[in-house]
NUPATI-448379 format. One line per 8 residues: number of its first residue (from 1); for each residue y, z, x of C-alpha. Coordinates in Angstrom, 2 decimals. Example, Ala and Ser with C-alpha at 12.3 -4.5 7.8 and 13.67 -1.06 7.14 Angstrom:
1	-4.50 7.80 12.30; -1.06 7.14 13.67
This chain:
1	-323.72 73.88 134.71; -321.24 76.59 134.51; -320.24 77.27 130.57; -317.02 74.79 130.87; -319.46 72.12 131.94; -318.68 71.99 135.65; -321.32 72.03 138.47; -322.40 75.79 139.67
9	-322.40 74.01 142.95; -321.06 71.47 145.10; -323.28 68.56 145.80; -323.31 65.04 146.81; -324.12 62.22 143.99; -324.36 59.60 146.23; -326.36 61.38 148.69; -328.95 58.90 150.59
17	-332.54 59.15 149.59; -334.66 61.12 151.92; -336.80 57.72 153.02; -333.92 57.44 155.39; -335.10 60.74 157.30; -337.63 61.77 159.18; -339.52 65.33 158.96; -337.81 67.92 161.17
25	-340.63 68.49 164.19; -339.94 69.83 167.90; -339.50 66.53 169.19; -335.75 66.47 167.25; -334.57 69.48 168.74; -331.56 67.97 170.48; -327.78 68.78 170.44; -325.78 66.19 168.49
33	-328.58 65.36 165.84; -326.95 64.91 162.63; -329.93 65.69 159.27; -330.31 67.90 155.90; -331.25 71.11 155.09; -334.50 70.68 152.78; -332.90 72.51 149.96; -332.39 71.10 146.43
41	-328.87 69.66 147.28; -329.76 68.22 150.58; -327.22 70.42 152.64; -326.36 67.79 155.68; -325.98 70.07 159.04; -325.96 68.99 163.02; -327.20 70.96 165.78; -324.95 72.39 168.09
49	-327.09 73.80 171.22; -330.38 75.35 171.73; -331.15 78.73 173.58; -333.79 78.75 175.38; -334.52 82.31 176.17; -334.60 82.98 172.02; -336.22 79.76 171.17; -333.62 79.09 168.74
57	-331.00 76.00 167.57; -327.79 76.59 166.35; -326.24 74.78 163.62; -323.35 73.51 162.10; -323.13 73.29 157.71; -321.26 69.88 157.62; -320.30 70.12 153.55; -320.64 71.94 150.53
65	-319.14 75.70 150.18; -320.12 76.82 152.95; -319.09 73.92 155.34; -318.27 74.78 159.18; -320.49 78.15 158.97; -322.87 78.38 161.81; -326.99 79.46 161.34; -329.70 80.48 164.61
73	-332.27 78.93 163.34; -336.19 79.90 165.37; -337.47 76.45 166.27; -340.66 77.19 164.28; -338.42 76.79 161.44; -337.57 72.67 162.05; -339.60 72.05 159.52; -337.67 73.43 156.96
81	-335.03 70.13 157.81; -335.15 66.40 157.82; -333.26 64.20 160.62; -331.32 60.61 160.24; -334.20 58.17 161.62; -333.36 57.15 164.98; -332.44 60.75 166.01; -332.29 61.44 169.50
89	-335.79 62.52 170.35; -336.53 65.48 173.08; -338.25 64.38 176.80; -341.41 65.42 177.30; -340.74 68.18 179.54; -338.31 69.49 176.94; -340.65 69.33 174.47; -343.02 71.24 176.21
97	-340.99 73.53 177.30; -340.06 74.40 173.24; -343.82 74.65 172.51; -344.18 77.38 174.55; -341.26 79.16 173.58; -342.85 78.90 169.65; -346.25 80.18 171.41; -344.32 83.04 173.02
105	-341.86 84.18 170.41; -343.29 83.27 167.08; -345.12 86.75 166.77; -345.48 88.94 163.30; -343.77 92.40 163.09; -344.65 94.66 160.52; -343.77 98.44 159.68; -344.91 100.21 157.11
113	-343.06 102.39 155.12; -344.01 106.61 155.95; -344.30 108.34 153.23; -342.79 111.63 155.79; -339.76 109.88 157.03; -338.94 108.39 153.33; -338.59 112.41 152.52; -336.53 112.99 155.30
121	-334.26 109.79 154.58; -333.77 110.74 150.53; -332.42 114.34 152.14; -329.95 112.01 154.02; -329.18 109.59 150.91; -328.66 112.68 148.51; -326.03 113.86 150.47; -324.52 110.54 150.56
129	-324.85 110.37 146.90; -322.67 113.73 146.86; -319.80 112.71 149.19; -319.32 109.32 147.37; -319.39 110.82 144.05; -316.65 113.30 145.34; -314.74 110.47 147.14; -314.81 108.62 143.87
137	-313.86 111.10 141.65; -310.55 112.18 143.86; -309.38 108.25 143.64; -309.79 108.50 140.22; -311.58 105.55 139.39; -310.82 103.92 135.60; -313.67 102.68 133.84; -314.46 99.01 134.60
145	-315.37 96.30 132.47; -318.01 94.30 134.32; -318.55 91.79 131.70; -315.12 89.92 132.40; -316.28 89.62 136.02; -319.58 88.19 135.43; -318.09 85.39 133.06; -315.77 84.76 136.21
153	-317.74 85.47 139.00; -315.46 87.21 140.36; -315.13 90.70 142.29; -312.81 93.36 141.15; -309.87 93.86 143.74; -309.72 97.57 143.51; -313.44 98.38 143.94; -313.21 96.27 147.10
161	-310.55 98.61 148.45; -312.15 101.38 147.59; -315.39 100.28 149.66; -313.46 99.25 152.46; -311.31 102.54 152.59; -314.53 104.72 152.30; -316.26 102.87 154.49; -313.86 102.92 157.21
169	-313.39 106.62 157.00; -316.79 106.58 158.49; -316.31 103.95 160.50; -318.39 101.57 159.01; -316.29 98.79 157.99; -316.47 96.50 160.47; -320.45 96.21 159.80; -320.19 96.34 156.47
177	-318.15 93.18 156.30; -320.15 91.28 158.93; -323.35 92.06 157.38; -322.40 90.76 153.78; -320.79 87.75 155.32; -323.77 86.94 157.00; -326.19 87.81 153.93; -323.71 85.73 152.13
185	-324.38 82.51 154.30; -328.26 82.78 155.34; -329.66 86.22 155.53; -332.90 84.50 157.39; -330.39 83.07 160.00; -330.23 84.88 163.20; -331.44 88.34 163.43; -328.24 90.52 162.54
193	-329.97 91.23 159.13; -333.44 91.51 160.65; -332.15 94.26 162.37; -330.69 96.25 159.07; -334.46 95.07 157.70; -336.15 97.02 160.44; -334.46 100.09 160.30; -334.47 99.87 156.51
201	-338.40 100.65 157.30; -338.13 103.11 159.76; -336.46 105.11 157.20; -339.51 104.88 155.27; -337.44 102.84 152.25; -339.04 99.30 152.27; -341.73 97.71 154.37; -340.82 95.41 156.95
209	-342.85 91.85 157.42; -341.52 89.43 159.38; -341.22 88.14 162.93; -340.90 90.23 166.27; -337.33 90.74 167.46; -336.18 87.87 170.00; -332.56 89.38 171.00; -332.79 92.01 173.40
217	-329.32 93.30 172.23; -330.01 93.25 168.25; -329.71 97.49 168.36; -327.26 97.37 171.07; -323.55 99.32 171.01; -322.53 99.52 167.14; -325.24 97.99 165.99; -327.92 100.55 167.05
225	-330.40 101.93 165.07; -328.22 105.18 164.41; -325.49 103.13 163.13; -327.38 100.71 160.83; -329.12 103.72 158.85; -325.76 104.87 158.82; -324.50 101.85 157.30; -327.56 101.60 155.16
233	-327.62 104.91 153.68; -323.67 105.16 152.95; -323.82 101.86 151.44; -326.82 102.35 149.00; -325.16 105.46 147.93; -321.56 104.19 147.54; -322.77 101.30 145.61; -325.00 103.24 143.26
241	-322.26 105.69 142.54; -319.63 103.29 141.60; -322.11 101.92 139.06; -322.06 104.83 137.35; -318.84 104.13 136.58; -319.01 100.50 135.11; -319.64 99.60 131.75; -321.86 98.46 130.84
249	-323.54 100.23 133.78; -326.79 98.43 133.42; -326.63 95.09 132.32; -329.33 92.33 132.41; -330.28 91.03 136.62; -331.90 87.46 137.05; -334.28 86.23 139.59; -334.64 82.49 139.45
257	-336.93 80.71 142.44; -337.80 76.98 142.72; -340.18 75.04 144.81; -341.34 71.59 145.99; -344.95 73.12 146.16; -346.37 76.00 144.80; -344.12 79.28 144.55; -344.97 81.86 146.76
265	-343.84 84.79 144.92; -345.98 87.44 146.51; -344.69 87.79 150.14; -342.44 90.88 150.65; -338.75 90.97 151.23; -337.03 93.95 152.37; -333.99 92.56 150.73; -333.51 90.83 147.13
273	-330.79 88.78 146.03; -330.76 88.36 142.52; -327.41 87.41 139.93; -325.45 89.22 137.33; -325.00 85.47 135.69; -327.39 83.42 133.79; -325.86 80.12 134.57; -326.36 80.94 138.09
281	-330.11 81.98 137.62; -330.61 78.73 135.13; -329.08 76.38 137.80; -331.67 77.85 140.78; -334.53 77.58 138.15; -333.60 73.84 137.36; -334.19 73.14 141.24; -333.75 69.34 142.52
289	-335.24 65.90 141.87; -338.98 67.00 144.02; -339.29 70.37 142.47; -342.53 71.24 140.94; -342.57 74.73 140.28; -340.45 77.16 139.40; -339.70 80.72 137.60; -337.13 82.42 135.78
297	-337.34 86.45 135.98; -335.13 89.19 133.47; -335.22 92.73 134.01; -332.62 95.68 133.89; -330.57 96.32 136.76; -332.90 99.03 139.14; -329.56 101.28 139.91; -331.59 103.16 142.71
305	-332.37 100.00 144.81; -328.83 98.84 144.74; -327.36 98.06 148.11; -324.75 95.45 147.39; -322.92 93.65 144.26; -320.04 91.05 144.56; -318.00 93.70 141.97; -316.89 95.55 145.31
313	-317.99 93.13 147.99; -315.51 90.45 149.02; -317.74 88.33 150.61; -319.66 87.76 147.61; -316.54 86.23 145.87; -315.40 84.06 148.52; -317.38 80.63 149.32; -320.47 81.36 147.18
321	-319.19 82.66 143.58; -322.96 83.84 142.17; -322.33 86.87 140.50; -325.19 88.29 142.72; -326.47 91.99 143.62; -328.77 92.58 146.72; -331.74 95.31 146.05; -333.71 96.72 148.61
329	-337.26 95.95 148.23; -338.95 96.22 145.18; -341.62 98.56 144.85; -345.38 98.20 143.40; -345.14 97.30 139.78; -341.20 95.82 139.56; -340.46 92.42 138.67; -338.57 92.01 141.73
């Protein structure tokens, strides 16, 4: 509950009880099948069409904040949803057909962080860290209160122009808004944020483990490889040097995680999402009716892992209203 005593987040009170589903399997992967996301609020979604040369499903979000957004989903990941019984159920041949893909496609990738390139990449990010700090300074930023907009959950209008008139100097915009819209909605849906994940290794800042890439044009045109460090390394430092400028410029960053099971709160993630807002951390940590475990983490905000914050972000203000930052992976020893 948010401190006036209204839901954090939409849900259904009347929702029906999951005895009326069935698991998500292979078998269900059909276009028109209406089910729920396995999450705490039982998000209800439909699939839309499958592609067959990615082995994936789109879907549609049919309620909540998010409603009408669309997710890629791998079809390994069916699991992770629960269908009306009496779904339409794939043929055989289909079916076999999608087993294969999941044989073919559902492959580990991971790339360790070197040691040499991180050098050459924190040449790169201190220069970054110079030309926003200059940029800054000539707008002549005013101090700003962040306390106000964590009660609210709201950005701050005039750090989201500045980001969006620096970034477009540079010509980096465009990505900037698609990739924080899409972290915003599912950053494991599709593979636009993979990509940013990948190169984030190959600049030696953050391990990558995950899956192997399935879209042969994920570093195509402006989303290469050049482009995303690009985007990467002007956004870390833009970020980092606004913060500076806040007061108070390090206030408390929570970390709340819920499960069904048992938490798995070891496997590595080249991006963190965490909030600025204890109500929002407290209403992740109370999880649903089948939760069984869960955790509640504290720790200052790490400054030099900061990629993203809804203070300057727009997307992070616009559906979803979390208060939340997004850190680059933690390293050995950090809470998260």
């Amino acid at each position: 509950m948010s401190p006036d005593g209204a839901p954090v987040y939409q849900f259904d009170p009347h929702r029906r009880p999951d005895s009326e589903f069935q698991a998500g399997s292979l078998s269900l992967l059909v276009a028109g099948n209406e089910g729920r996301l396995l999450d705490a609020r039982r998000t209800p979604i439909r699939i839309v069409e499958l592609n067959m040369e990615e082995g994936t499903f789109e879907l549609e979000i049919l309620a909540f904040e998010d409603s009408g957004a669309r997710w890629s989903m791998p079809f390994e990941d069916v699991g992770g949803f629960q269908f009306a019984t009496g779904s339409t159920n794939a043929s055989p041949q289909m079916l076999d057909a999608y087993a294969e893909l999941v044989r073919r496609l559902d492959r580990p990738l991971v790339i360790e962080a070197s040691p040499e390139t991180l050098t050459q990449s924190m040449q790169r990010i201190v220069a970054a860290h110079e030309r926003a700090a200059d940029w800054l300074d000539a707008e002549g930023l005013e101090d700003v209160d962040v306390t106000s907009h964590i009660a609210s959950r709201e950005g701050d209008p005039r750090c989201s122009r500045l980001l969006h008139a620096y970034l477009n100097e540079l010509e980096l915009a465009e990505m900037d808004a698609a990739f924080s819209a899409a972290f915003v909605s599912n950053p494991k849906a599709g593979e636009l944020i993979k990509g940013h994940a990948i190169v984030l290794a190959e600049l030696g800042l953050c391990p990558f483990h995950g899956k192997a890439v399935r879209s042969a044009s994920l570093f195509d045109g402006d989303w290469s490889r050049q482009r995303r460090a690009e985007h990467l390394i002007a956004r870390l430092a833009f970020t980092q040097e606004l913060w500076k400028r806040i007061t108070p410029s390090n206030p408390s960053l929570y970390r709340a995680m819920a499960s069904d099971g048992v938490l798995d709160a070891s496997r590595a993630s080249s991006f963190v999402s965490a909030t600025f807002s204890i109500e929002i951390a407290t209403d992740h940590f109370r999880g649903g009716a089948n939760t069984q475990t869960a955790a509640l983490l504290r720790q200052p905000l790490p400054q030099r892992r900061m990629l993203m914050t809804f203070l300057e972000t727009p997307a992070m203000s616009r559906q979803f209203k979390e208060a939340e930052a997004v850190l680059i992976g933690a390293s050995d020893g950090e809470i998260f």
